[in-house]
Backbone bond lengths (Angstrom), bond angles and torsions (degrees), N, CA, C in turn:
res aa  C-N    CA-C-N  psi(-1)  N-CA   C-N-CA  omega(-1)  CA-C   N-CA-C  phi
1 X - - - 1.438 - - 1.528 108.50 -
2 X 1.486 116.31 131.15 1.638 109.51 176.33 1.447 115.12 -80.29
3 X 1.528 107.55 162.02 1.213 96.77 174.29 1.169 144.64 -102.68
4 X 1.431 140.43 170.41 1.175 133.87 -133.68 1.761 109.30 -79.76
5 X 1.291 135.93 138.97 1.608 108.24 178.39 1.188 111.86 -97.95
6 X 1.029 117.84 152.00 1.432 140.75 -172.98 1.505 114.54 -117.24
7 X 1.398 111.11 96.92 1.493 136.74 135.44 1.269 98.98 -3.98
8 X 2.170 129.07 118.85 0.913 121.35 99.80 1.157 148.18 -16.98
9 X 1.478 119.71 108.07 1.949 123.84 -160.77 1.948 81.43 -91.70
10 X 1.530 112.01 130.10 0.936 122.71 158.04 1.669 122.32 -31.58
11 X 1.554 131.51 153.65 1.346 118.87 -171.40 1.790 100.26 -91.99
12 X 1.044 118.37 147.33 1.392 128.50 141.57 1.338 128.75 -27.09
13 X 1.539 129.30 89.72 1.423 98.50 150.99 1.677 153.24 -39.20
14 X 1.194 143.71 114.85 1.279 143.86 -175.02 1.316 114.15 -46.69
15 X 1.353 136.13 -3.81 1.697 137.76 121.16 1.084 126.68 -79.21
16 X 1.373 123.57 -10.86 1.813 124.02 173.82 1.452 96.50 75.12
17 X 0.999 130.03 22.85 2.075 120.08 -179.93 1.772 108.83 -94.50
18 X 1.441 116.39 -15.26 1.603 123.41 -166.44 1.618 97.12 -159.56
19 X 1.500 103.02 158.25 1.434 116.51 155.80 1.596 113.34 -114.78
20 X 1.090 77.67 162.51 2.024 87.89 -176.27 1.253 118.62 -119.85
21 X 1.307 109.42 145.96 1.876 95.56 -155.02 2.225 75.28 -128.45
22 X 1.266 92.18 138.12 1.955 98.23 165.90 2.117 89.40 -158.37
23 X 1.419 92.22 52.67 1.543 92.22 149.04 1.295 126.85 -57.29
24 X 1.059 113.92 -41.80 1.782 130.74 176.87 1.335 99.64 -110.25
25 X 1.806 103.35 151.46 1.489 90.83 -179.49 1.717 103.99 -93.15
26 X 1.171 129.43 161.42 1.230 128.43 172.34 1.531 118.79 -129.61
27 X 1.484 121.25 144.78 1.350 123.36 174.61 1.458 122.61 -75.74
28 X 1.087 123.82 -170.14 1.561 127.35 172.82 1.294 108.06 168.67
29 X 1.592 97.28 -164.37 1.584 103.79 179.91 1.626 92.24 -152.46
30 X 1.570 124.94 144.70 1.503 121.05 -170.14 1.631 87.08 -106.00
31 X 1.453 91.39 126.86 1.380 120.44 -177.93 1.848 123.61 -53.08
32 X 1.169 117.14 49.33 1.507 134.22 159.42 1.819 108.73 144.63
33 X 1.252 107.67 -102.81 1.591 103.30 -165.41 1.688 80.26 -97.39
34 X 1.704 114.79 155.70 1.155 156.60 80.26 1.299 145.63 1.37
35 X 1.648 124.45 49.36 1.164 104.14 179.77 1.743 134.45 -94.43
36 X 0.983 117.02 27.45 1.456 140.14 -159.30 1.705 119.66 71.22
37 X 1.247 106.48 -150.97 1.731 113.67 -161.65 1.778 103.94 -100.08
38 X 1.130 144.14 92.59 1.653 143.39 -167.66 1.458 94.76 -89.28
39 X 1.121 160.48 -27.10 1.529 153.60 -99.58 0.985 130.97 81.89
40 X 1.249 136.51 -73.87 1.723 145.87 171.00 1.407 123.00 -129.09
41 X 1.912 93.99 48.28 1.722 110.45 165.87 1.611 99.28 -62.06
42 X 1.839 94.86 138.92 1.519 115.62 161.63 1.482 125.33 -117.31
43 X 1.211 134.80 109.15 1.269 133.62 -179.02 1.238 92.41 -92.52
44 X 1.802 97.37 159.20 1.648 102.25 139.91 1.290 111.33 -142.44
45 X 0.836 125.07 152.45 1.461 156.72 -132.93 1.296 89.91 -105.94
46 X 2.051 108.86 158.74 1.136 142.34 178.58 1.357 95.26 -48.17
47 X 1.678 112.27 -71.11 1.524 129.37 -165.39 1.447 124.02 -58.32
48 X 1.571 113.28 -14.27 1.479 121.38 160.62 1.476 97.89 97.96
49 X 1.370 112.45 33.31 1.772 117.41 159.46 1.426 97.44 -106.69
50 X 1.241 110.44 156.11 1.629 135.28 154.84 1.055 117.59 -150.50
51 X 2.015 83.30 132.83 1.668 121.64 -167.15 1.457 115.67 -77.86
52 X 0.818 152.69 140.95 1.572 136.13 159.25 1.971 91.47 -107.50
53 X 1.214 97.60 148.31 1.470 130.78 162.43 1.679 100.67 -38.66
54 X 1.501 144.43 113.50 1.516 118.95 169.63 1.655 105.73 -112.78
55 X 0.981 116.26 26.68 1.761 119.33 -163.15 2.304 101.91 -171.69
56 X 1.650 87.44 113.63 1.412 94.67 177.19 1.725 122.36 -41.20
57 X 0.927 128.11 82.03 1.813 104.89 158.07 1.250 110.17 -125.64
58 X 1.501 117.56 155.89 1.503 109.93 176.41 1.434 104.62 -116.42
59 X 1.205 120.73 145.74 1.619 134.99 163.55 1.360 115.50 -176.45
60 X 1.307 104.72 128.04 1.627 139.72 173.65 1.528 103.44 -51.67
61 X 1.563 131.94 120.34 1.422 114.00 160.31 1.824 92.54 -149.74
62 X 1.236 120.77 94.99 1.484 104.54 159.75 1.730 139.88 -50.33
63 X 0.998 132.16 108.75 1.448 136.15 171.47 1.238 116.89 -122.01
64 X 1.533 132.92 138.18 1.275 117.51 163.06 1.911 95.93 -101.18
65 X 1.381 116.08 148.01 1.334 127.34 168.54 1.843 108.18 49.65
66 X 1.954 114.52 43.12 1.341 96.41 172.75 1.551 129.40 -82.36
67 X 0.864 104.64 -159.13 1.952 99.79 -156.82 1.926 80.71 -114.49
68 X 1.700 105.82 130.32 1.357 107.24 175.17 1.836 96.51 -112.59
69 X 1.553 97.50 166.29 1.652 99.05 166.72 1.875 84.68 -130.78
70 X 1.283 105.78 148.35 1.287 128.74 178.44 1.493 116.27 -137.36
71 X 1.656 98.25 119.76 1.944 100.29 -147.83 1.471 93.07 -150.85
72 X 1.387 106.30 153.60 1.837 118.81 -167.23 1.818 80.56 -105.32
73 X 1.723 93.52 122.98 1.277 100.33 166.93 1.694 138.25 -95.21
74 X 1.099 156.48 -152.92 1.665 130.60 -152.10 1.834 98.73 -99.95
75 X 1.381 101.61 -31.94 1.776 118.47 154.69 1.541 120.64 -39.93
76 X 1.023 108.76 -25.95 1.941 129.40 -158.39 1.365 108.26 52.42
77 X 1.465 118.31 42.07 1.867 112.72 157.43 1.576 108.11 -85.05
78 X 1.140 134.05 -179.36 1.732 157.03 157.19 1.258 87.66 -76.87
79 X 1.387 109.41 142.50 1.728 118.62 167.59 1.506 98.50 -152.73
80 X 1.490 123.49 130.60 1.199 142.19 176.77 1.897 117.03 -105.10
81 X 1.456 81.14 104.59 2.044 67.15 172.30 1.560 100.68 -119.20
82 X 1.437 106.46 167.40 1.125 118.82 -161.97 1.702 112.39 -107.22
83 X 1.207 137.07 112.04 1.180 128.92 -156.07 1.540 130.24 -75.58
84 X 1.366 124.39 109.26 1.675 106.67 -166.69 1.493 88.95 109.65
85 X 1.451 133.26 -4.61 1.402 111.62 167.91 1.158 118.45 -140.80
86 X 1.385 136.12 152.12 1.620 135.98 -128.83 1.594 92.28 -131.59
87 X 1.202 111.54 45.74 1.359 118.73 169.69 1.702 96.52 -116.85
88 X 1.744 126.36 141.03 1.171 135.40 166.26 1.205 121.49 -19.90
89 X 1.571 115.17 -47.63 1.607 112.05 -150.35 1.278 102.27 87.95
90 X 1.397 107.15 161.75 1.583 137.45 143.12 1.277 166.09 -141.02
91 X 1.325 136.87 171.01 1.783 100.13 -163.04 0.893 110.62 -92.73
92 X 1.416 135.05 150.66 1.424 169.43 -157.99 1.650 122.83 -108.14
93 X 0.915 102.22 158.46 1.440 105.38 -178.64 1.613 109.37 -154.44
94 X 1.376 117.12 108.46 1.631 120.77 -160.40 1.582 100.39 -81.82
95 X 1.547 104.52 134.15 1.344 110.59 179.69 1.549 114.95 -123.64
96 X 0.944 114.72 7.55 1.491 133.66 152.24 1.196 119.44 -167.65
């Protein structure tokens, strides 16, 4: 008999107020300036989601209006990279 599959449980926001779903990855654009990753940077997006930061890294990258991809990684976290810049990204946690 095979076994049963098991559903990815959506991640936690780092306030616990929403879950964030990046089953699929999706594009966008973060809704004005860009100032890179501080700890618990929050954008929001063209499409009217906002990410919060869910994992410490810091890096500086100025953009006004860059293009993000937001994608469930092989771990099953949210991971946000930033397009046009050669910094990792990081994972996310959708709060609306």
């Amino acid at each position: 008999m095979a076994p049963t599959p098991v559903a990815s449980a959506p991640i936690e926001n780092p306030i616990g107020t929403a879950r964030s779903s990046c089953d699929s990855a999706a594009e966008s654009h973060i809704d004005g300036e860009f100032n890179g990753w501080e700890g618990e940077t929050i954008d929001k997006l063209d499409n009217g989601e906002i990410w919060q930061q869910a994992t410490y890294h810091y890096h500086y990258h100025y953009a006004y209006h860059p293009e993000v991809i937001i994608f469930r990684t092989t771990s099953g976290t949210c991971h946000i990279r930033v397009i046009h810049d050669d910094d990792e990204g990081v994972d996310v946690a959708r709060i609306k």
